[in-house]
N, C-alpha and C positions, 0 to 999 in steps of 0.2 A: 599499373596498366597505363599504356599513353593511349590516349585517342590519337593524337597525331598519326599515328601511325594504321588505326582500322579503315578499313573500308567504311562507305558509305551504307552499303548492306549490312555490315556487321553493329555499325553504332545503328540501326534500323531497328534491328534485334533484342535492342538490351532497351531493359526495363527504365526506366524512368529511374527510379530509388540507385538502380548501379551506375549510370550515366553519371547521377550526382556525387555517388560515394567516387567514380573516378576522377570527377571533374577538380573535387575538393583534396585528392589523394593529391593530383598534379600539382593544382594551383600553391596545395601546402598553407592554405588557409582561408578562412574566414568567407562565407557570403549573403548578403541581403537574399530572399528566399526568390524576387522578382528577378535578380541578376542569374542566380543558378538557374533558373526554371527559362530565363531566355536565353542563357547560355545553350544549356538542354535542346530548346527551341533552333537555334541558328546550326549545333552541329547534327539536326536530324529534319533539318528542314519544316519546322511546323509555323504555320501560318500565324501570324498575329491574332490574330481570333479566336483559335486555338490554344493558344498560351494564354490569353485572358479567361479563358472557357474552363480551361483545368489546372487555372492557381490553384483552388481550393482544393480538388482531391489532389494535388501535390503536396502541399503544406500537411492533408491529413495521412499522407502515405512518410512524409518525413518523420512525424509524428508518431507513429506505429513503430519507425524502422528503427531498433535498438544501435543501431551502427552511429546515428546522430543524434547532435544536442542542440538544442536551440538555448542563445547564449543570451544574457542580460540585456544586451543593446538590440536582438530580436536578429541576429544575424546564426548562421547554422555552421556548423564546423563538424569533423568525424570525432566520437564521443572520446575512440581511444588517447586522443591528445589533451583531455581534460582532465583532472582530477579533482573528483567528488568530496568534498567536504562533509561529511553527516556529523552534526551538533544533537546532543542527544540533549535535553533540559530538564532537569527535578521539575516538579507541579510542586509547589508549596503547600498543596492542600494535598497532599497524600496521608491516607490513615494507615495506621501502624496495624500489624494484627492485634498486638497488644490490648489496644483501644477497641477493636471490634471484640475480641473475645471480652473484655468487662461490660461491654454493654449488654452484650447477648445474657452473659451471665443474668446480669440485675435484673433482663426482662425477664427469663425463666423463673426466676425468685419473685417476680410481681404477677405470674401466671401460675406457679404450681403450688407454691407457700405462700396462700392467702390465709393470715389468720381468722378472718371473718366467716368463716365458715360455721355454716347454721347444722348444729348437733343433729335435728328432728329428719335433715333430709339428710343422713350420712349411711352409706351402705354400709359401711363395715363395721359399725359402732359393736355389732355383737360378735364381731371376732375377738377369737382368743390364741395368745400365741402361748407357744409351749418354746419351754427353755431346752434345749438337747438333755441335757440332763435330768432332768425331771423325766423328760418320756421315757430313759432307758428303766427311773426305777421304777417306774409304775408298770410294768411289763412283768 
């Protein structure tokens, strides 16, 4: 898209976030967020006061706008001319399942298989079990 070429009334029309994505499309790179946003300013006629008034919902509207990246040295560029690096890192301290199923284990063996277990409070001390075999001949 060149601006050189729209009307007055048409760059009037276009949003802030497009102005920038065109300005940055043209220039073909890089810009401090004060120089686009005065840029912005000078090709749509906005008052100096103006531009000091709405850096910040500029900077929050670049921010949002998934078209741009703001770069290390804090200057803003269109995202598709970057490419994203993702470094993915072990944690050293990662537990194994391994290690959680033996622990779970031993706690279950410290909570269900208590040998201490006092005879006089046991419910089922007077159960009797019957062997399969036994019940068919007693029948």
């Amino acid at each position: 898209m060149n601006l050189k070429k729209m009307s007055q009334e048409e760059l009037e029309l276009m949003s802030y976030d497009d102005l920038a994505f065109a300005l940055l499309s043209d220039n073909k790179g890089q810009m401090k967020i004060i120089d686009l946003f005065k840029e912005i300013g000078n090709l749509i006629n906005l008052p100096e006061s103006t531009i000091e008034e709405k850096i910040g919902d500029f900077f929050e509207m670049l921010t949002l706008d998934k078209r741009f990246i703001m770069l290390d040295d804090g200057s803003w560029d269109l995202k598709e001319r970057h490419a994203q690096n993702i470094v993915i890192e072990e944690d050293e301290e990662d537990i194994s399942i391994e290690e959680i199923d033996d622990s779970d284990e031993e706690k279950e063996e410290e909570i269900f298989f208590d040998e201490e277990q006092d005879d006089d409070n046991d419910d089922l001390k007077d159960l009797v079990i019957i062997d399969e075999d036994e019940e068919e001949s007693s029948f």
